[in-house]
DSSP file (Angstrom, degrees, kcal/mol; ACC not computed):
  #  RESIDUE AA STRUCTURE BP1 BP2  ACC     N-H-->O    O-->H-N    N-H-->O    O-->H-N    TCO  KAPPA ALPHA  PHI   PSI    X-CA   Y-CA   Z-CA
    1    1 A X              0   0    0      0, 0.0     2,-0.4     0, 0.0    99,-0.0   0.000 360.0 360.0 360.0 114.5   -9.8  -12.8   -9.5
    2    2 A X        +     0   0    0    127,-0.1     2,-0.3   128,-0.0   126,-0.1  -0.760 360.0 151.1-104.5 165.3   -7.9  -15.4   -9.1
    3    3 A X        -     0   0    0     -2,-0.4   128,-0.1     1,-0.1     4,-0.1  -0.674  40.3-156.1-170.0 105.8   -4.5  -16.4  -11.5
    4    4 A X  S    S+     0   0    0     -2,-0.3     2,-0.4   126,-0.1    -1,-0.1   0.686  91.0  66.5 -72.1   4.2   -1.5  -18.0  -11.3
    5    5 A X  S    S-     0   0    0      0, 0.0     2,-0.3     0, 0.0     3,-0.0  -0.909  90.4-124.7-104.2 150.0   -0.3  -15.8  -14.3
    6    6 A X        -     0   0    0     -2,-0.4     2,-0.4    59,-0.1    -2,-0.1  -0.605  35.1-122.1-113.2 122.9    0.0  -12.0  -13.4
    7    7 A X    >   -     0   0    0     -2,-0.3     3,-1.5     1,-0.1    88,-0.0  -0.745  30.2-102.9 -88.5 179.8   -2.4  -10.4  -16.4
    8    8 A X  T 3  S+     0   0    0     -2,-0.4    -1,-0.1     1,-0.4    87,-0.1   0.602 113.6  46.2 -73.2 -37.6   -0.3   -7.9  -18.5
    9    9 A X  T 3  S+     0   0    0     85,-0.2    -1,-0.4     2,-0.0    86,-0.2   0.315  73.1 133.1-100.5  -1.2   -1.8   -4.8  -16.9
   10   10 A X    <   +     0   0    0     -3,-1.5    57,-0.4    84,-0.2    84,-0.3  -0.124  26.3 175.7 -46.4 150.3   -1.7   -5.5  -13.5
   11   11 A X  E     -A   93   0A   0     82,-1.8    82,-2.4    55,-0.1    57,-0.2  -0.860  28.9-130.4-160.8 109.9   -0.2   -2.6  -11.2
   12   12 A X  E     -Ab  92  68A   0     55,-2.4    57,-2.8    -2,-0.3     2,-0.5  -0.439  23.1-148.4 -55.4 142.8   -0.2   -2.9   -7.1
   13   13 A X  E     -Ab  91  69A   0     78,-2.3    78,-2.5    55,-0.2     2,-0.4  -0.989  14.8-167.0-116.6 127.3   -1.7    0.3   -6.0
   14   14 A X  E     -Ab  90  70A   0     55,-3.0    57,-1.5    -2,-0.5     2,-0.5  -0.970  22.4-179.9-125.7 107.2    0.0    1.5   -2.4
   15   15 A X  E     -Ab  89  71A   0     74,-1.1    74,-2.4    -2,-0.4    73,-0.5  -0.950  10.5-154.6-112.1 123.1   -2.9    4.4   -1.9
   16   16 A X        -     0   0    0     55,-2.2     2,-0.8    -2,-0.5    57,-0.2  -0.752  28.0-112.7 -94.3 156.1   -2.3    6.5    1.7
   17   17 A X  S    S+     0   0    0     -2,-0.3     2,-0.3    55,-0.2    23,-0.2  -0.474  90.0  91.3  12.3  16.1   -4.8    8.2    3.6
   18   18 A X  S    S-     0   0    0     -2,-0.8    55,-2.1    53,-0.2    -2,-0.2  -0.995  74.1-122.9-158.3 134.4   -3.2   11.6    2.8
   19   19 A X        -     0   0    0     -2,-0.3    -2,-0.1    53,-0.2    52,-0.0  -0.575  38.4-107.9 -93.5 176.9   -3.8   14.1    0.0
   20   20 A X     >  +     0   0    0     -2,-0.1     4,-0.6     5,-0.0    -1,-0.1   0.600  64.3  80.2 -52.5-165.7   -0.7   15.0   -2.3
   21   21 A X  H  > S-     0   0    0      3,-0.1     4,-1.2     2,-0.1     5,-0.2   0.591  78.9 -89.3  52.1 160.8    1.5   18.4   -2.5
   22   22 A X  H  > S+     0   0    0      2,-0.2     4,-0.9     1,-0.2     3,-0.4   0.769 122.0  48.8 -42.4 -44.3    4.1   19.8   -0.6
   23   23 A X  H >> S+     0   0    0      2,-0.3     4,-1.6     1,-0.2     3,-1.0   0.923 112.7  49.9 -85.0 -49.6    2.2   21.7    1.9
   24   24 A X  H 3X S+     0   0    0     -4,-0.6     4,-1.1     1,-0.4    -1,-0.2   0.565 115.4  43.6 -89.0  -8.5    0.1   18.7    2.6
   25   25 A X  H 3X S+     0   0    0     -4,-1.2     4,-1.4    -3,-0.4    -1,-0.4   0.707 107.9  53.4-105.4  -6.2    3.2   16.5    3.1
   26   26 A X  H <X S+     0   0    0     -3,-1.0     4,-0.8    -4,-0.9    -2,-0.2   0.846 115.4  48.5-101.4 -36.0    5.2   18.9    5.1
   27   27 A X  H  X S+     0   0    0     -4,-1.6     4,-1.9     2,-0.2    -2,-0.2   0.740 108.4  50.0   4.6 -67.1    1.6   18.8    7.4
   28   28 A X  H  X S+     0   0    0     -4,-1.1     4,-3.8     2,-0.2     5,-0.2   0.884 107.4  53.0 -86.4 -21.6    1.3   15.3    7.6
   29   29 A X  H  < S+     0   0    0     -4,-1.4    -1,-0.2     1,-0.2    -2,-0.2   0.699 111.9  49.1 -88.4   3.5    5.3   14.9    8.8
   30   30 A X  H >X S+     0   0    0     -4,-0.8     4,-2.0     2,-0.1     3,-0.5   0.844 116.2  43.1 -65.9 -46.9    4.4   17.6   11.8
   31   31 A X  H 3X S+     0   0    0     -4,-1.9     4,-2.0     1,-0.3     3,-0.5   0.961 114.5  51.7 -67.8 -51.5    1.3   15.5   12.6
   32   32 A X  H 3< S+     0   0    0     -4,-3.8    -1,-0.3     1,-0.3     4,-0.2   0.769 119.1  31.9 -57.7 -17.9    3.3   12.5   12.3
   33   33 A X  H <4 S+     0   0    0     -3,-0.5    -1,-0.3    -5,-0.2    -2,-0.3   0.637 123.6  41.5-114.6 -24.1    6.1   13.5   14.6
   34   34 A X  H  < S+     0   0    0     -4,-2.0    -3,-0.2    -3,-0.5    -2,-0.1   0.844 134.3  16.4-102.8 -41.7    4.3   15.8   17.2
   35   35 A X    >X  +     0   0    0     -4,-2.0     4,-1.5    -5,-0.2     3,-1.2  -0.588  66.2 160.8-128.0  75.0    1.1   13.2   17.5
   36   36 A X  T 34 S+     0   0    0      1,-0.2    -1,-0.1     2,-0.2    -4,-0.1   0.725  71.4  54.7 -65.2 -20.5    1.7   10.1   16.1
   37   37 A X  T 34 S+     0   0    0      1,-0.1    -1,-0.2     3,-0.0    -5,-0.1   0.901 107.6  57.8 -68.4 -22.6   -1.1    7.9   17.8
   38   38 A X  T <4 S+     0   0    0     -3,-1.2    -2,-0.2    -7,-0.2    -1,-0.1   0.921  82.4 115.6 -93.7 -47.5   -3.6   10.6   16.3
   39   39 A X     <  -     0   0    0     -4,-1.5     3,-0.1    -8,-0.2   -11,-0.0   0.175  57.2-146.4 -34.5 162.4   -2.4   10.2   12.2
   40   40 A X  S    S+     0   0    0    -23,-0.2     2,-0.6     1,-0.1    -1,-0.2   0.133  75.9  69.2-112.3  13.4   -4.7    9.0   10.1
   41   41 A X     >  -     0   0    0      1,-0.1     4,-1.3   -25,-0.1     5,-0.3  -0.781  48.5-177.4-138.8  83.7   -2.7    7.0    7.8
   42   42 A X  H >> S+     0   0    0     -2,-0.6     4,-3.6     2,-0.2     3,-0.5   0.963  78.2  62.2 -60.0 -42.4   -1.2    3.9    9.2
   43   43 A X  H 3> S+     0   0    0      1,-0.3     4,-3.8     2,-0.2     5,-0.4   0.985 106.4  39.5 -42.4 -59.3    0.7    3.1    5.9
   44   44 A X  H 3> S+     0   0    0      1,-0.2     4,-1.0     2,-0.2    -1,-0.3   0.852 111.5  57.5 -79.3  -7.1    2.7    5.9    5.6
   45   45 A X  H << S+     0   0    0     -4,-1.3    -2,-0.2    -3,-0.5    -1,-0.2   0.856 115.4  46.2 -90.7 -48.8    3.3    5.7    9.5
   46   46 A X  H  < S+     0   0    0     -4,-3.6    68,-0.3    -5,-0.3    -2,-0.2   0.963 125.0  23.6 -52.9 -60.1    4.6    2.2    8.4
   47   47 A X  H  < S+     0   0    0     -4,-3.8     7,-1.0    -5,-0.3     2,-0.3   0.486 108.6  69.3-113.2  17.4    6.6    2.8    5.5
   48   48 A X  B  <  -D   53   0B   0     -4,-1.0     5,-0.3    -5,-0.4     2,-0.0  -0.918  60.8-148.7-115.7 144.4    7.9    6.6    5.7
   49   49 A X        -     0   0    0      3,-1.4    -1,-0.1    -2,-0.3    -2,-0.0   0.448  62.2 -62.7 -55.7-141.2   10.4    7.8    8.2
   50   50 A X  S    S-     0   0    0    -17,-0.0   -17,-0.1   -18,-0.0   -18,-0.1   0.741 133.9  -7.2 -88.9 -23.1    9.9   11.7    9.3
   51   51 A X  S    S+     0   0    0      1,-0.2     2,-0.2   -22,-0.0   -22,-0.0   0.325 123.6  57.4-169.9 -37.5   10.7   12.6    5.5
   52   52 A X  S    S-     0   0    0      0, 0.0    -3,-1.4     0, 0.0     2,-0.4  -0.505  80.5 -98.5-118.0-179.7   11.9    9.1    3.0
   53   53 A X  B     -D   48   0B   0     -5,-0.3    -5,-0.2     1,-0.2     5,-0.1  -0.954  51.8 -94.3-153.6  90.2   10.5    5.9    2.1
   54   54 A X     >  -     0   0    0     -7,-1.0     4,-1.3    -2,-0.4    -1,-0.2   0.167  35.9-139.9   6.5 128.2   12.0    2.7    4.4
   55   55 A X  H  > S+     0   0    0      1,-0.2     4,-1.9     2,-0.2     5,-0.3   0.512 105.0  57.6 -93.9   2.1   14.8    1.7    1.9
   56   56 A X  H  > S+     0   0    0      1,-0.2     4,-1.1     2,-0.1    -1,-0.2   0.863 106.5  47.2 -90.1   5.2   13.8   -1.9    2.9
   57   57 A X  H  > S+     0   0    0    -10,-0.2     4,-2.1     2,-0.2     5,-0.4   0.864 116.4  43.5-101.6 -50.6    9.9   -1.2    1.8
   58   58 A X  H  < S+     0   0    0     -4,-1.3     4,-0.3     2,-0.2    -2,-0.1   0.577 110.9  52.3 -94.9   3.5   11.0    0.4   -1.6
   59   59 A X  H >< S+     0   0    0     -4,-1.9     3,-1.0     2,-0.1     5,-0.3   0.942 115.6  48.7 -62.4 -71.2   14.0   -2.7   -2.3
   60   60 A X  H >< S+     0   0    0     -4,-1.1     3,-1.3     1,-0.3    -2,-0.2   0.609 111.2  45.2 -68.2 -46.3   10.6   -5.0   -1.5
   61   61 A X  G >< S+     0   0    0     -4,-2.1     3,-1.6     1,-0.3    -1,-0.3   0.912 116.3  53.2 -75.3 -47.5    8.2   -3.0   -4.1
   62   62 A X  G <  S+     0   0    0     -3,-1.0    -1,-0.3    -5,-0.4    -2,-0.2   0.564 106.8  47.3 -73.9   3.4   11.2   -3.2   -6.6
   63   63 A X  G <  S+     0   0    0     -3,-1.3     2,-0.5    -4,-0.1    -1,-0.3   0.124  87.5 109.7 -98.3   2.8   11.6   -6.2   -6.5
   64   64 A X  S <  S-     0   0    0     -3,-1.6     2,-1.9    -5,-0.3    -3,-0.0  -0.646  75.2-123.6 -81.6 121.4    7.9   -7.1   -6.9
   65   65 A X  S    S+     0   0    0     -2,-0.5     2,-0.3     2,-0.0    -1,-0.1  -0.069  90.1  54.7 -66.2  42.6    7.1   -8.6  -10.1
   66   66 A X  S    S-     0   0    0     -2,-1.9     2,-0.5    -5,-0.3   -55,-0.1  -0.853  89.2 -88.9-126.5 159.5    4.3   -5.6  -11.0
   67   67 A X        -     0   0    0    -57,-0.4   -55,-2.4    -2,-0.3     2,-0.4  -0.741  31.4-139.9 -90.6 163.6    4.2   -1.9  -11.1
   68   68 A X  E     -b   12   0A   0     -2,-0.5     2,-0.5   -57,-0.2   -55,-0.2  -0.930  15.5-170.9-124.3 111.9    3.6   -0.2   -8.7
   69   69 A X  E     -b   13   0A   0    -57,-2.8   -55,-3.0    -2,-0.4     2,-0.7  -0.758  14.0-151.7-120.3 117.7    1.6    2.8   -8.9
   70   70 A X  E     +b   14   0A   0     -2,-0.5     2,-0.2   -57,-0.2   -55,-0.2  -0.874  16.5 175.9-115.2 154.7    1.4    5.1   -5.8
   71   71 A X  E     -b   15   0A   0    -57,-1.5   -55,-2.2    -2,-0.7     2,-0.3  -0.718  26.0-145.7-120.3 150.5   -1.6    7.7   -4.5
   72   72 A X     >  -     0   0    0     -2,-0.2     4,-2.7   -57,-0.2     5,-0.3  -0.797  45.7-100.0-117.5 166.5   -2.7    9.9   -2.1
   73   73 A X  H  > S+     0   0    0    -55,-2.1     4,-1.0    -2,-0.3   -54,-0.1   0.861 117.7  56.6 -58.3 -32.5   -6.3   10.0   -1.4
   74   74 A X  H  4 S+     0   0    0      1,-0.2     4,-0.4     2,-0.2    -1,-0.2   0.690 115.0  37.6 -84.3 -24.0   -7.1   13.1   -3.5
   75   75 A X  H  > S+     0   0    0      2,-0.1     4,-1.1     1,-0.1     5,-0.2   0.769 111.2  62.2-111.9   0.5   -5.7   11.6   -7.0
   76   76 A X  H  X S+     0   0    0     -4,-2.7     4,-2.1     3,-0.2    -2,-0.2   0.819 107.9  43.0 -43.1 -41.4   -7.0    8.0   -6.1
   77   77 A X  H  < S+     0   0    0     -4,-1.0    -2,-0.1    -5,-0.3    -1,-0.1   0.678 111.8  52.4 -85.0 -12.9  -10.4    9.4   -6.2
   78   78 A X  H  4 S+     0   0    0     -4,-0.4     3,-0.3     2,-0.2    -1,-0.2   0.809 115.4  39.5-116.1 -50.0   -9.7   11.2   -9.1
   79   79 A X  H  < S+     0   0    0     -4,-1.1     2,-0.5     1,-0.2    -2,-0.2   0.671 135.2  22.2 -64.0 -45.5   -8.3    7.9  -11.1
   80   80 A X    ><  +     0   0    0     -4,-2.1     3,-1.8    -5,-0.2    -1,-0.2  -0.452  68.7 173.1-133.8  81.4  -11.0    5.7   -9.7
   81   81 A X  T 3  S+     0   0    0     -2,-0.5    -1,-0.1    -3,-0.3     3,-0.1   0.853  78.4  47.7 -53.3 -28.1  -13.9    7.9   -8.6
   82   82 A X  T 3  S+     0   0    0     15,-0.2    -1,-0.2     1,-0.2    -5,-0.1  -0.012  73.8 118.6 -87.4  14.3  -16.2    4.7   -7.8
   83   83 A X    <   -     0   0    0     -3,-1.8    -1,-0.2     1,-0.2    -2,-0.1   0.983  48.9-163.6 -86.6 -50.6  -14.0    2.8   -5.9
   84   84 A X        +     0   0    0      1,-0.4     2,-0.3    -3,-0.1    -1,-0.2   0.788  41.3 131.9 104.7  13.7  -15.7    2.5   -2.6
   85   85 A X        -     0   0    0      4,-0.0    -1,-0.4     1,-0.0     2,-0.2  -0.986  55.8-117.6-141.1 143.9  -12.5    1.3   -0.7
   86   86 A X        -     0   0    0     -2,-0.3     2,-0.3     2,-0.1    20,-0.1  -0.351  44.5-102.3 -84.4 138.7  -11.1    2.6    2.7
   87   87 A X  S    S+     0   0    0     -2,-0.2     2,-0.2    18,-0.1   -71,-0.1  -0.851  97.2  51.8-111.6 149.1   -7.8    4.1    2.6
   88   88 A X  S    S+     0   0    0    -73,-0.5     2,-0.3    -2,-0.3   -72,-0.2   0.502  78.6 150.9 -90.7-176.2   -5.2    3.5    3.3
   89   89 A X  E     -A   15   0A   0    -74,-2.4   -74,-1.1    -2,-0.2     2,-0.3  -0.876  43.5-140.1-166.9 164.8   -5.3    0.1    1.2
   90   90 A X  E     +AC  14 103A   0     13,-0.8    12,-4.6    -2,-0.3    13,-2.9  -0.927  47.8 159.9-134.5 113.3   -2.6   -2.0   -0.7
   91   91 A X  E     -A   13   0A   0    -78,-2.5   -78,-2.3    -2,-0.3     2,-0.4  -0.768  37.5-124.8-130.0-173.1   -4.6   -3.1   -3.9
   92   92 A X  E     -A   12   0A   0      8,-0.3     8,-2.9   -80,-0.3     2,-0.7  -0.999   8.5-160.1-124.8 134.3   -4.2   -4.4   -7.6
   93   93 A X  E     +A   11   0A   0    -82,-2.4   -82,-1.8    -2,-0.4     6,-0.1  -0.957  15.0 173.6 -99.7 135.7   -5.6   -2.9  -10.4
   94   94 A X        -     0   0    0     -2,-0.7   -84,-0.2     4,-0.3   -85,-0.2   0.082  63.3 -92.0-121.4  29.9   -5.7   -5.5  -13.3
   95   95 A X  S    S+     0   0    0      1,-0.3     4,-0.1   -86,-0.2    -2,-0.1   0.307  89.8 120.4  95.5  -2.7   -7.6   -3.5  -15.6
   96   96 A X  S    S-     0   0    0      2,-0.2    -1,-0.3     1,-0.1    -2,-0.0  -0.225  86.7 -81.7 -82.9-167.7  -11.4   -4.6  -14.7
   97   97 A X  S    S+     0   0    0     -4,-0.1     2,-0.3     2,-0.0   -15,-0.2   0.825 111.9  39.9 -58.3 -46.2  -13.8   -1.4  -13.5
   98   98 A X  S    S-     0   0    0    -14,-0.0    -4,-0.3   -18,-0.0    -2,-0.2  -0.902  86.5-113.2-130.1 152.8  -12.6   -1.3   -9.5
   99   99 A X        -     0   0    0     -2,-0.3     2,-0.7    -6,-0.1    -6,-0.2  -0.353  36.2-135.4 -50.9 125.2   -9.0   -1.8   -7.8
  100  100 A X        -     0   0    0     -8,-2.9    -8,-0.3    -2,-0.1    -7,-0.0  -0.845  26.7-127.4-115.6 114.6   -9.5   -5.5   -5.7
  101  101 A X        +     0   0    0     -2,-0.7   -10,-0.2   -10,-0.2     3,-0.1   0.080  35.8 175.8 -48.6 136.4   -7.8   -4.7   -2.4
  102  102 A X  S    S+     0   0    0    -12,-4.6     2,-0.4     1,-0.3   -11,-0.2   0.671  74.0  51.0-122.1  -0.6   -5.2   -7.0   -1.2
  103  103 A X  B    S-C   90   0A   0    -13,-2.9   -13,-0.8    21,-0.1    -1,-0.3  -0.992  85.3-134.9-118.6 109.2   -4.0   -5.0    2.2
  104  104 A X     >  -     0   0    0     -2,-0.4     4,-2.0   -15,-0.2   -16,-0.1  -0.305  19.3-125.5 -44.6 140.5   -7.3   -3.8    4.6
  105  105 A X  T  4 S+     0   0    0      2,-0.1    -1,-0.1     1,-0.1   -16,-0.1   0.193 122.6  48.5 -73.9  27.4   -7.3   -0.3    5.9
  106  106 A X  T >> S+     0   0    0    -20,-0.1     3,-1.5     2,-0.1     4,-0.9   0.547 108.7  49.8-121.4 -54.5   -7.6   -2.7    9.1
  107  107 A X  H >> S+     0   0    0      1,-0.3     3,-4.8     2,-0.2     4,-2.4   0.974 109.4  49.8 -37.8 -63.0   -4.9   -4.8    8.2
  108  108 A X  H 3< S+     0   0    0     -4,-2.0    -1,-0.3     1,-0.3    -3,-0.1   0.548 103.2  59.1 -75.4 -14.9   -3.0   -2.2    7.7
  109  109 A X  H <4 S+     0   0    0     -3,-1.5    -1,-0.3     1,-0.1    -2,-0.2   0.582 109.7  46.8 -86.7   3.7   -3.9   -0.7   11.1
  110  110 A X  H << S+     0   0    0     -3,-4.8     2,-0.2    -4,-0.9    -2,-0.2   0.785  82.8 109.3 -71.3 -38.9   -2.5   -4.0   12.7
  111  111 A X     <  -     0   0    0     -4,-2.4     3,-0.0    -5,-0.2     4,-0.0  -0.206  48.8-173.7 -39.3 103.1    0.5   -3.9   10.8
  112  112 A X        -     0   0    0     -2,-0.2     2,-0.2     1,-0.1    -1,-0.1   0.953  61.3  -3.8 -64.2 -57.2    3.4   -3.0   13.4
  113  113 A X  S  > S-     0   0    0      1,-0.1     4,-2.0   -66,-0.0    -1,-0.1  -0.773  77.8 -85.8-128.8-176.3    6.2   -2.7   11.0
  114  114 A X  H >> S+     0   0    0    -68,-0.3     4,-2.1     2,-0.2     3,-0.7   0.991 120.7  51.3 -61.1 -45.5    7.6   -2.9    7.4
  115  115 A X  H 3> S+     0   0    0      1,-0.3     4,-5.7     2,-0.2     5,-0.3   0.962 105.8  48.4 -15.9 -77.2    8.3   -6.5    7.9
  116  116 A X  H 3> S+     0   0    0      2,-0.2     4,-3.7     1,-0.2    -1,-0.3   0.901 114.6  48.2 -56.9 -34.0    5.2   -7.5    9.1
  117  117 A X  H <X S+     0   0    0     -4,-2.0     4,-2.6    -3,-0.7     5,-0.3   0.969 114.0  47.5 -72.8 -51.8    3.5   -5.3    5.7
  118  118 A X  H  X S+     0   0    0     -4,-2.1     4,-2.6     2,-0.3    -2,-0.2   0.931 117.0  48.5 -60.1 -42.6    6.3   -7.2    3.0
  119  119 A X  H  < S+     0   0    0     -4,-5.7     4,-0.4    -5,-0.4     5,-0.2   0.980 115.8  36.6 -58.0 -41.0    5.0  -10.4    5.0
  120  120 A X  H >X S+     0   0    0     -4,-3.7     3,-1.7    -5,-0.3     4,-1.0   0.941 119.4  54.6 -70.3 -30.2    1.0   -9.6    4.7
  121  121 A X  H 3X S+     0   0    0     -4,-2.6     4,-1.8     1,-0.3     3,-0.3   0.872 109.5  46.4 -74.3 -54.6    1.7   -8.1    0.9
  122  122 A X  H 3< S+     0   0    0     -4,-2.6     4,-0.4    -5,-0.3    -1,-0.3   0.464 113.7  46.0 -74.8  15.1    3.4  -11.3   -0.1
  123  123 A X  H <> S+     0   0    0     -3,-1.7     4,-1.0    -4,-0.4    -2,-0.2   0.516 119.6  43.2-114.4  -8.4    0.6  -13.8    1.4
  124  124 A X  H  X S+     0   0    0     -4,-1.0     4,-2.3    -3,-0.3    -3,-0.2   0.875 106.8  54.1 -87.0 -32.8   -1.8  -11.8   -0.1
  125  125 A X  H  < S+     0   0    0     -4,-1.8     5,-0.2    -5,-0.2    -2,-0.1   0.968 116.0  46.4 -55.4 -50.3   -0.2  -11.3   -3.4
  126  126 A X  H >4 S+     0   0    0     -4,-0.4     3,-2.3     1,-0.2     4,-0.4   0.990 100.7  62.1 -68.9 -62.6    0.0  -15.5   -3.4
  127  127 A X  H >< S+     0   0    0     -4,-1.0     3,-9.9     1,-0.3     2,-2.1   0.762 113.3  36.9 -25.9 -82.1   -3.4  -15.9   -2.4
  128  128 A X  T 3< S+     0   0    0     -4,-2.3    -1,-0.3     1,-0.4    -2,-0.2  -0.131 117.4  45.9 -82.6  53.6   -4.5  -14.0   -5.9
  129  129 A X  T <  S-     0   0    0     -3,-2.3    -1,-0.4    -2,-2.1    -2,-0.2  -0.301 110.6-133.9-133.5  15.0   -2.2  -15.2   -7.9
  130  130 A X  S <  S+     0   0    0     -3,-9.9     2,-0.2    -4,-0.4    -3,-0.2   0.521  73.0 104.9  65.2 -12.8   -3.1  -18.9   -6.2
  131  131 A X  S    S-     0   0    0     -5,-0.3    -2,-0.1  -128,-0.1     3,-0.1  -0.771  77.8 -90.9-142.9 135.1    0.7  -19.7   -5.8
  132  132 A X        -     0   0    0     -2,-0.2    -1,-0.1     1,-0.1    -9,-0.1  -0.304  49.4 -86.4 -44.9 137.1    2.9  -19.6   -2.5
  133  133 A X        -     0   0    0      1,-0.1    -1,-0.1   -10,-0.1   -10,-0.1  -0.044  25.9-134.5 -44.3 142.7    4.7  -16.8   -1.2
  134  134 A X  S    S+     0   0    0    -12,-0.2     2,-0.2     1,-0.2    -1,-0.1   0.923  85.4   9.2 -77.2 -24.4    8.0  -16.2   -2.5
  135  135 A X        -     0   0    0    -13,-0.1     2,-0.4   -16,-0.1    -1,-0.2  -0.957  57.1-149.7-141.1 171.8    9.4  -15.5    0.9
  136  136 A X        -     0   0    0     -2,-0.2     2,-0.2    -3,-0.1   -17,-0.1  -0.929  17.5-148.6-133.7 104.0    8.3  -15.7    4.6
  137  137 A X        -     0   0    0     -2,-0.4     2,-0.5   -22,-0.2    -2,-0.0  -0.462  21.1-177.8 -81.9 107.3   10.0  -13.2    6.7
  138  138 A X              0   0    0     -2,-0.2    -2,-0.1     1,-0.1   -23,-0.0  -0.992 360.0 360.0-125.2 152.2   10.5  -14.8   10.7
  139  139 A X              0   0    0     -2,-0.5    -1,-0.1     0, 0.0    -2,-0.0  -0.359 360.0 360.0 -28.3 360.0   12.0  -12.7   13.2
């Protein structure tokens, strides 16, 4: 879908590779920290430290004209049992049947840093919404 108006219900979905709870995040920030090539969730290796949220990835998401709804793999499936899409993913739900991804779990294993994800998140965001990106991040 493409739309240069944002419909009403739209919500970015930032879904990780990783289920939910305490136990399972205090887990994934051993894995992340003892074998980091090995995680399986390049997203959160992107936009978490050992424990918080990159404060420059959650200014970028608050500043993003959507909600933002975020998941772990075990309550994604749970909210969209049919979706069919490899996590981790950056998608939009705009209210039809399935989430249409705007971040690849391939993308998102290219991605080197937050930069580079706030770049690919605003050129995709413009693509489906048709309209340029509002900024272009250089180095």
């Amino acid at each position: 879908m493409t739309t240069s108006a944002i419909p009403a219900r739209a919500r970015l979905l930032i879904v990780y590779n990783a289920d939910g709870g305490l136990l399972n995040a205090l887990r994934d920030t051993l894995w992340k920290i003892a074998s980091p090539a090995t995680y399986p969730c390049s997203l959160c290796a992107i936009t978490y430290g050992a424990v918080s949220m990159h404060p420059e990835w959650k200014r970028f998401l608050a500043e993003l004209p959507f909600d933002v709804a975020f998941h772990h793999r075990d309550d994604f499936a749970a909210a969209y049992p049919d979706h069919g899409i490899a996590l981790p993913t950056i998608a939009i739900d705009h209210g039809d049947a399935r989430p249409e991804v705007l971040v690849s779990r391939d993308q998102l294993d290219q991605t080197q840093d937050t930069l580079q994800l706030m770049e690919r998140v605003e050129e995709a965001l413009a693509e489906w919404r048709d309209q340029p990106p509002r900024l272009k991040i250089v180095a």
